[in-house]
N, C-alpha and C positions, 0 to 999 in steps of 0.2 A: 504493500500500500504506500508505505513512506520510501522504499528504500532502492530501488530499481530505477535506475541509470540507463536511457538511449541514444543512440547514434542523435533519433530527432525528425522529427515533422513540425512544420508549424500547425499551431491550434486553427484547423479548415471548419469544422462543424462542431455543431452542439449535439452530443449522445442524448438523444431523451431528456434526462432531467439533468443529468451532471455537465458541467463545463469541463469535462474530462477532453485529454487528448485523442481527438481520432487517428489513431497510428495508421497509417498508411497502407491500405494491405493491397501489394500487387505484384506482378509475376510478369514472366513473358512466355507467349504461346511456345510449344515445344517446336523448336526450327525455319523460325519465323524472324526474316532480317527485314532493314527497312527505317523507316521514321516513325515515330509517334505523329498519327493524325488526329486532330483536333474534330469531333465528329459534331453536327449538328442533327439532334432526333427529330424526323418528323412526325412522332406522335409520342406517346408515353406508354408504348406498348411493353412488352414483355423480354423483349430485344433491341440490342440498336441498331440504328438505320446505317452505319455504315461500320468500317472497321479502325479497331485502333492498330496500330503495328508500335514495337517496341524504338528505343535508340541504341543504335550501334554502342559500344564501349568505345569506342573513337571518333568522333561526330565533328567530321568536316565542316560539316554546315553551320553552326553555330561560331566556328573560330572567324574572327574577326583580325585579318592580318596584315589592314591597316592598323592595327592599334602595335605600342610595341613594349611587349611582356618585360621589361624592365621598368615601365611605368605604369601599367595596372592590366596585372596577369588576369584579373578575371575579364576586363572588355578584351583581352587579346583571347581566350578561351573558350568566353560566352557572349561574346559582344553581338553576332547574331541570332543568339537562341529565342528574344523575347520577340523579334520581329517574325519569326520563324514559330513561333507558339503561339500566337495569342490568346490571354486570355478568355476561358469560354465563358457564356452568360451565367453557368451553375457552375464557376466555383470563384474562391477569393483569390486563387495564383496557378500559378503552374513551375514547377519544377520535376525531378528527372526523381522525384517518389509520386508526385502525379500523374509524371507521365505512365510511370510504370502500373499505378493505380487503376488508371486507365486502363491499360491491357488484361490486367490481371481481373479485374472487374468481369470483365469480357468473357475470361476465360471460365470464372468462377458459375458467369449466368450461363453458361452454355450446360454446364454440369446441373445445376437447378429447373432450367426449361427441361430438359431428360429425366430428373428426376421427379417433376410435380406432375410432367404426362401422365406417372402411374403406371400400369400395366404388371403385367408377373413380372414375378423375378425380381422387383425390388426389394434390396436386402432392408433391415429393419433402419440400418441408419439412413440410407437412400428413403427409406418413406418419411423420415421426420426432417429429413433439409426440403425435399419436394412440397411436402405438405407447410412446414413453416413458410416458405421461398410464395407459394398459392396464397397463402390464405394473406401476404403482406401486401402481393400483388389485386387482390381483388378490391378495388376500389366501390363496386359497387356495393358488395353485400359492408363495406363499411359504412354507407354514407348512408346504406337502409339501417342499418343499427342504431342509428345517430350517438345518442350518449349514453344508450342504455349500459352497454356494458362497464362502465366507470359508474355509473350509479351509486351500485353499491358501496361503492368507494365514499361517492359524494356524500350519500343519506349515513354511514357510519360516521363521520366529519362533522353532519349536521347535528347528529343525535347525540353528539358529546355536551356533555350537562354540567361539567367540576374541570379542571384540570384537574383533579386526580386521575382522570381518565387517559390523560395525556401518553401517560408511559407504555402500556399495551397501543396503545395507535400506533404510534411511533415505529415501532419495534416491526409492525403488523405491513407499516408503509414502509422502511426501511429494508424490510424482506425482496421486498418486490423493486429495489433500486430509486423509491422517492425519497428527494434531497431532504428530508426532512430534523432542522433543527443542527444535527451533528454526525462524524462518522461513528463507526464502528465496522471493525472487520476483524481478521485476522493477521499475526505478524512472524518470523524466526526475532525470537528473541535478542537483541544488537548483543547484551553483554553473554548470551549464553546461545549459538549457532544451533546446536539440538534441541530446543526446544522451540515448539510452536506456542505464541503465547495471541492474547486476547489485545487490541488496542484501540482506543477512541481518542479522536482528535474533532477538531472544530472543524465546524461546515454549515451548510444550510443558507448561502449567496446565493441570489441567483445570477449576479454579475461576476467577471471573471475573478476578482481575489479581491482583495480589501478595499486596496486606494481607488479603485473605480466608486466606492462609496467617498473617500475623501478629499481627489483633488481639486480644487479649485477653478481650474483651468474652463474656457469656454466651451471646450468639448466632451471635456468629463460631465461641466452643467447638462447640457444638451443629451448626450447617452444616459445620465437620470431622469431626465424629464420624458425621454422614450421609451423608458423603461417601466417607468409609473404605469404609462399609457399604456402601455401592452399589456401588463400584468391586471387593470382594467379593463381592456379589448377582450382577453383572454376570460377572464368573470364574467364578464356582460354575458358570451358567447355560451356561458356556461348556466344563463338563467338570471345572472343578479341583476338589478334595474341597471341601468347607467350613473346612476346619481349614485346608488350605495356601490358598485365596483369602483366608481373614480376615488371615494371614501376611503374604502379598503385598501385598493390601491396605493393610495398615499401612506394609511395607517401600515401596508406591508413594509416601505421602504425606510420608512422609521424604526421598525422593529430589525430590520436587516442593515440598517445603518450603525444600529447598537452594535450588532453582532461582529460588523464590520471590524469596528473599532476596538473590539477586545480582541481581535484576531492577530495570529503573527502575518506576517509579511513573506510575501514568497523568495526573499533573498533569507531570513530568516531561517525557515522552513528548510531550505538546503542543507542545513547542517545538524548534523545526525546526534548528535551531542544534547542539542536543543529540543529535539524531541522524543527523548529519552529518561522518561518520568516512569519507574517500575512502581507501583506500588500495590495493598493490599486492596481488596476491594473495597473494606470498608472504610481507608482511607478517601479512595477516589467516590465512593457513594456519598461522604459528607460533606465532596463541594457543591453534592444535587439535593439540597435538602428538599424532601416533598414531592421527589422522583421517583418513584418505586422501579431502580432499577431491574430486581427480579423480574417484576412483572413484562419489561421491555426486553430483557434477556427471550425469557420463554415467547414470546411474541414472535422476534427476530429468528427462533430455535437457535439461540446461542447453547452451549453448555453454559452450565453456571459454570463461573470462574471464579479462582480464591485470588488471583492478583490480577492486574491489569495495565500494559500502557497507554499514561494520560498522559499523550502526546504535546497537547497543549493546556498545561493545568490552569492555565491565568482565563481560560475559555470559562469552561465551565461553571464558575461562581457566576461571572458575569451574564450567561445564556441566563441561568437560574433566577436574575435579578433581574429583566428584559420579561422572563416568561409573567415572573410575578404580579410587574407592572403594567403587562400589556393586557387590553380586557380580552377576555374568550373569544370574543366576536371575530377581532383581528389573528389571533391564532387560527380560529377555524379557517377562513378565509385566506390566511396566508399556507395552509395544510391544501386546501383546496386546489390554489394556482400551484403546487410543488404536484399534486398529480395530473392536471391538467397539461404541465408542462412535460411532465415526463411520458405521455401517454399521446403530446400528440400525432404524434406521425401515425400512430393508431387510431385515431377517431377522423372525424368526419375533415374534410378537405377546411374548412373555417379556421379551422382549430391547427391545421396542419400550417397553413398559408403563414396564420399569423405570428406563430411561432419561429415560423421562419426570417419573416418581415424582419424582426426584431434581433433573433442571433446570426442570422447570417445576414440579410442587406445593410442593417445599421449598425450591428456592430463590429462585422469583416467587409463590407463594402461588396456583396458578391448580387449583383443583380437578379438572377434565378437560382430556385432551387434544383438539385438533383435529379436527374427521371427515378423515377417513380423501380425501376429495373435496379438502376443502380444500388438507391437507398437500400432497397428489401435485398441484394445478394450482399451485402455488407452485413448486414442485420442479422441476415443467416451464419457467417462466418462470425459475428459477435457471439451469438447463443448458441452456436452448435460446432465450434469452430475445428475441432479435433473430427468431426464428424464428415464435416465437409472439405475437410483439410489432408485426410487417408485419402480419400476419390481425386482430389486435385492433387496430390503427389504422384498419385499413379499415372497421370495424364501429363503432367508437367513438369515433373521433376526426376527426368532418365540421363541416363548417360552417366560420365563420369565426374559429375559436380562436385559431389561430394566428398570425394577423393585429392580432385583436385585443391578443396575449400584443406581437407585436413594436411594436406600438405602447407600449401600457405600458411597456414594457423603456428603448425611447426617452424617454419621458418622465422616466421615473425617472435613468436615466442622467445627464437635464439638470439635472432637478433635485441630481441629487450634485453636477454640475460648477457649479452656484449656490452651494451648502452650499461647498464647497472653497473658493469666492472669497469669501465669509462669516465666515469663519473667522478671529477675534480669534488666539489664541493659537498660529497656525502663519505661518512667517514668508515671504514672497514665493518664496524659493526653491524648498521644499520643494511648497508650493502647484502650483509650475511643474509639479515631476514630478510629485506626485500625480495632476496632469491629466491628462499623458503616458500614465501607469498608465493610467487611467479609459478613454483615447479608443482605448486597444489591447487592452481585453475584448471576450473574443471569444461570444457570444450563441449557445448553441445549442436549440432550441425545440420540443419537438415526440418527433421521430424523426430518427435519422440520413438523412444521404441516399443512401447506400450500404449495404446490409444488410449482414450476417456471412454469409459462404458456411460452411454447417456439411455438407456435400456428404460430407468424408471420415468423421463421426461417424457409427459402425455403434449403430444403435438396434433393439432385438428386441422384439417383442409380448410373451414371456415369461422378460424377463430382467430383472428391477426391479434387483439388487444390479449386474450387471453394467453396465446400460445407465449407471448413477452411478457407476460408474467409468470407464468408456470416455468421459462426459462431462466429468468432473475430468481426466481425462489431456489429453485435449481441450483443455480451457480451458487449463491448465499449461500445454501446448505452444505453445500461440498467442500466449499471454503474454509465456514465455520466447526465444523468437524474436522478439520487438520488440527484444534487446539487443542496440546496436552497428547498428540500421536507424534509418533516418530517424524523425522524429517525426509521427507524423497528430495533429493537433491537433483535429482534425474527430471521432477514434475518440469511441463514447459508452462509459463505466463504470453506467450505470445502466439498465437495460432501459427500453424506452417506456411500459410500463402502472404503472411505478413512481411511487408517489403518495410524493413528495420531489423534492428540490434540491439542489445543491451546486454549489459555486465550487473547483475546482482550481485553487493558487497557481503549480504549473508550466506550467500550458495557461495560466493570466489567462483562463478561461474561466468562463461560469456558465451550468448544466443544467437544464433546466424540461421533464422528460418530459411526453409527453400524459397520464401516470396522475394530474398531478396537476393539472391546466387541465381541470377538469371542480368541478360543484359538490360540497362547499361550498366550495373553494376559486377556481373561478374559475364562477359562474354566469351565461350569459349570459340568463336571464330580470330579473339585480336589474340594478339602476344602479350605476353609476358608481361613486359612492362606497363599496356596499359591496365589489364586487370589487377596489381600490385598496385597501380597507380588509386584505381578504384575501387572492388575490393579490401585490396592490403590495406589501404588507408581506413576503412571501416574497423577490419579487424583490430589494427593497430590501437583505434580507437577503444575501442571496448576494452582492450587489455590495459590503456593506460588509465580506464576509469579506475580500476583497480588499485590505482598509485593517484590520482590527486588530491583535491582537497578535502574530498566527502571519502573516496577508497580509501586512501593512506590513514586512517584513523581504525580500518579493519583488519583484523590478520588472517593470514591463510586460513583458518580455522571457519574465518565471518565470523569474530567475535569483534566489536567494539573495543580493541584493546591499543592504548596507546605503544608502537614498538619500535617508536624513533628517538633518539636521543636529543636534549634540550638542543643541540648545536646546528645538529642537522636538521630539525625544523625551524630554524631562526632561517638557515641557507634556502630552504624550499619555499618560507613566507617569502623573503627576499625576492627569488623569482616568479612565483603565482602574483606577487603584486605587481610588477610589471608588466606583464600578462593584462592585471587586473585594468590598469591605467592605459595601455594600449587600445584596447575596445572598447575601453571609457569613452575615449575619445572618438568613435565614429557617430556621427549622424546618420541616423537608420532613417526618418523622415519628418520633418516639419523641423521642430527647435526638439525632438526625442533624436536623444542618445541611447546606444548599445547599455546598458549596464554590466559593466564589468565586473561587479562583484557575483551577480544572479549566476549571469555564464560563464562563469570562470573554472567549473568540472567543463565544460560541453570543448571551451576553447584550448585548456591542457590538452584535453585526451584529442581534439582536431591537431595541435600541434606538436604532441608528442607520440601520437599516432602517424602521422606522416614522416615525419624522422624514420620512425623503426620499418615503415614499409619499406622506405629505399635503401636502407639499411640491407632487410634482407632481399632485395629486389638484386642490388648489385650482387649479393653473393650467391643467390640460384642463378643468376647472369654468369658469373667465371665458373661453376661448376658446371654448369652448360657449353663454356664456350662461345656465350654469345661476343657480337661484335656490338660494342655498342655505340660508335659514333657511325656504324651502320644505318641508313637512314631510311624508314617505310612510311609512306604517305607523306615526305618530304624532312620527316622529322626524328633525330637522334632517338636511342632506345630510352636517354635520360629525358627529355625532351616529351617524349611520349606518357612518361612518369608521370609529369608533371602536368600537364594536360590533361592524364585522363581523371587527374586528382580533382583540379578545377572544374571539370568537367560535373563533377558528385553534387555541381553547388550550383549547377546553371539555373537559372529564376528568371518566371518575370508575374510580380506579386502585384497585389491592389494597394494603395497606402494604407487603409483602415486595416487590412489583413496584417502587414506587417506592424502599422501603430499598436495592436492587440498584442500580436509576439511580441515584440521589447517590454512591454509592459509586464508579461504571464509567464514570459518561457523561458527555460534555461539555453535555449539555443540561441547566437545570435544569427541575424539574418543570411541567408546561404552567399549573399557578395563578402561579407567581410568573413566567410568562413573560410572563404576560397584566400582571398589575401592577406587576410589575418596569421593564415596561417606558412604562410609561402614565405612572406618577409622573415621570415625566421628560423627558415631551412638553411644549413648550410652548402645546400650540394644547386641547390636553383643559380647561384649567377654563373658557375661551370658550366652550368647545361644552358644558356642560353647566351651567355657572354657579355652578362650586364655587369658593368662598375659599381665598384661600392660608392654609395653616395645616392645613389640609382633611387627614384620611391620604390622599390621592391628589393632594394637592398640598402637600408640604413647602415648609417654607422654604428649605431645601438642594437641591437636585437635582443629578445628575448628567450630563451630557454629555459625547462623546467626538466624535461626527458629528451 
């Protein structure tokens, strides 16, 4: 929940109720070369109207060679990709995980149209992706349903008499993935890696993180006052007069302004130290006085737990002090739009639209919503993702990828364990365990090797609201039952057609789905160098999360344990804050700045990531034999490195899209990842023949790995 580290997507849509990141999930068809085309649907049917095709791992077309790569490697790189992309009407950007997104999309509905046909012979998981994938797509039998099926929902909300009642609701709504009030899930214990333990943290926004309730600014005013409004649109739409939703409305954003403000900060929130509150239960139950946790327990089907982490303890009094003061009516009403919001893309097209209006045209600037196709095969690979993720490996994920990927992974690996014995300013000891760390990450590649039994989740052909709930209960229950069970180190957190990565600090594990060992990130038509270039540099990535600012505080084990010496983290502050103050310093758009300190894991592991790929890039190059000022497509084998590196980062975004990332996301924007992180390689001005002094070769640089 708290602790899982990715490569990175920026925040494109709103899941349901949560402002969770939509991770990117996409692939490329099995033997399929070509360009990513930008499609336009002529209807909202079941398929789309025309095709996507993937990007090459070397994409000609996008390099820009008037521009000249000792002055800014990403317009010499990317300089024509956004003319060459544009923007579609349904989404906030396009970059080379959308584009892939794209394909993969594609590829996933074509598995779903097959499977909701029917007929014999569908195996049991084939009937529950066909049948959830039908029932998301059937628009009509939802718009005949209109709100009934949330009813229940509405009238148990209405019939609440006391907050005493509060805590079985809660728990009952939470089941089912409504934002309601705070988190709770499950965690690996930070100071103890074996154990699975219980944890609750603040929540219950409906805006992206706190300062959206507190900045001042003309457009943060303007995003609350459309906010009010929808969250009213949304009420009205649900039955309440206009005059009482505008009421409510207002009275919701007061109550979530409170909340706002006892909240930590998502630069805060990065550091694992800080949200690392163990305590007993009855300690943590007596910042909720008048909360009947148990009762929210059994609701939620937690186990009872005898301890708990309260991730954010300064939360909790405060929420308790907010609930007290707020009258019933405002609660109910603010309970209300939390399942309204999470539900609409399941009820009637009103409720869908609006929802949309508000998270994605005005708050990422994206003009249209998604087809209708697209949304529900996402949706499927959300709730059933191991399910539909077996079918789509067997389809798309052949040959020798995975062989190839473990190869990589090995080389990279050595090449860290050279960089570590390398290393001026960290002193023998530390060195020692850092290795220790290193030689106990655990690689997982691919697909699990054990599916997910989803055997007990009842999936109906014409139940779209219901089938996404019985799926969230689903998942909540599976989750919550890991607490106080042994640890599978082996379980996957990211479905297999997911195009992304990440390094979990309490597994020491790092994730390389098949969604994203496909081109342009991993092409087995180009050489060597460019998938090292692109590829290795992911990989690189994720092993160095392992060692930054948030990793380096874990040890091989995934315990939270400090195992660096005072001196040698004095030397690594040293360099994470140059790091820190370099991306400070970009403008991302308007008078916003990059924050250096939020992305400061995202831009170590971007730039101590691409270090170690070229690292081991040069050295499976001389055990090869390659030549490498041999030149293919006009361009050195170093050359090609570095390109197809820039290349991982090619964009062309909306401003509100990107205003919202600098704002929410540990990532910064994909141009400054590209030359954020290039100015600080030392092998880039060789391979292109720029002078120091050069803007992409300062006289300063920064290193950390």
């Amino acid at each position: 929940m708290f602790n899982v580290w990715t490569l990175g997507v920026p925040d494109r849509t709103r899941r349901r109720a949560g402002l969770s990141v939509l991770i990117a999930l996409a692939t490329a068809g099995a033997g399929i070369t070509g360009f990513a085309q930008q499609t336009k649907l002529v209807n909202d049917s079941s398929k789309p109207a025309e095709v996507y095709l993937p990007i090459p791992g070397f994409d000609t077309t996008s390099l820009d060679t008037s521009a000249d790569p000792c002055d800014d490697f990403y317009k010499f790189a990317c300089g024509k990709f956004a003319a060459n992309h544009p923007i579609p009407a349904d989404q906030a950007g396009v970059d080379q995980f959308y584009a892939l997104y794209n394909v993969n999309t594609q590829s996933l509905n074509g598995i779903l149209n097959k499977a909701a046909a029917g007929g014999a012979g569908r195996s049991p998981d084939e009937q529950k992706i066909g049948d959830y994938y039908k029932a998301c797509m059937d628009t009509d039998v939802i718009e005949a349903k209109g709100i009934a099926p949330i009813e229940p929902l509405l009238s148990e909300i209405d019939a609440v008499k006391s907050k005493a009642e509060l805590p079985a609701l809660v728990g009952k709504l939470q089941r089912i993935s409504v934002n309601a009030f705070f988190e709770y899930s499950e965690q690996q214990d930070f100071k103890d890696a074996t154990k699975q333990i219980a944890v609750v943290g603040q929540g219950g926004l409906g805006l992206p993180e706190k300062d959206y309730y507190l900045r001042t600014g003309a457009k943060d005013v303007e995003l609350r006052e459309q906010y009010v409004a929808h969250v009213a649109k949304m009420l009205e739409l649900a039955g309440s007069s206009p005059a009482k939703a505008k009421k409510d409305a207002q009275a919701i954003m007061t109550f979530e302004t409170s909340l706002a403000k006892a909240s930590m900060g998502v630069t805060e929130m990065r550091d694992p130290e800080k949200i690392y509150h163990l305590q007993p239960i009855a300690t943590f139950e007596a910042t909720m006085p008048g909360f009947k946790f148990g009762e929210f327990e059994s609701a939620l089907h937690s186990p009872k737990v005898s301890e708990i982490n309260n991730s954010t303890p300064d939360f909790f009094p405060a929420l308790m002090k907010e609930i007290d003061a707020t009258n019933l009516e405002t609660l109910k009403a603010y309970l209300r739009y939390q399942v309204l919001t999470s539900y609409a893309n399941r009820l009637p097209k009103r409720f869908d639209a609006e929802n949309f209006d508000f998270y994605g045209r005005k708050l990422n600037g994206q003009p249209e919503q998604a087809a209708r196709w697209k949304r529900c095969s996402n949706s499927v690979n959300g709730a059933l993702g191991e399910a539909l993720g077996k079918v789509y490996v067997e389809q798309y994920f052949a040959g020798d990828s995975k062989a190839k990927m473990v190869e990589m992974v090995a080389d990279i690996e050595a090449a860290m364990g050279q960089d570590i014995d390398q290393l001026e300013w960290m002193s023998a000891v530390t060195k020692t365990r850092a290795k220790e760390k290193l030689h106990e990450v655990t690689n997982k590649i691919g697909y699990p090797d054990k599916w997910r039994d989803y055997s007990k989740l009842e999936v109906k052909p014409d139940d779209a609201l219901g089938n996404t709930q019985r799926a969230d209960a689903f998942e909540n229950d599976r989750q919550l039952a890991k607490i106080g069970q042994p640890v599978n180190i082996m379980e996957w957190d990211l479905t297999p057609p997911t195009v992304n990565a990440n390094y979990d600090p309490s597994m020491n594990t790092i994730n390389f789905p098949a969604g994203i060992l496909q081109p342009s990130f991993y092409d087995p038509k180009q050489d060597d160098a460019t998938n090292y270039g692109h590829i290795g540099a992911v990989i690189g990535h994720e092993l160095t999360h392992g060692f930054d600012d948030e990793g380096k505080k874990f040890d091989g084990k995934g315990n939270l344990n400090d195992w660096w010496t005072a001196e040698d983290t004095k030397n690594f502050v040293a360099r994470t804050d140059c790091l820190e103050n370099e991306y400070g310093s970009f403008v991302a758009v308007d008078d916003v700045k990059v924050n250096g300190k939020l992305t400061l894991g995202e831009n170590t592991a971007d730039n101590g990531g691409l270090l170690l790929a070229y690292m081991a890039y040069l050295d499976r190059a001389k055990k090869e034999g390659v030549d490498l000022a041999a030149k293919k497509d006009g361009y050195t084998a170093p050359q090609r490195f570095y390109i197809g590196f820039a290349q991982n980062w090619c964009e062309n975004s909306r401003p509100e899209q990107t205003r919202t990332q600098v704002l929410t996301d540990p990532h910064s924007p994909d141009h400054f990842r590209a030359n954020g992180a290039i100015v600080n390689q030392p092998g880039f001005a060789a391979a292109f023949g720029c002078k120091q002094g050069a803007p992409m070769v300062p006289v300063k640089s920064c290193r950390v790995w």
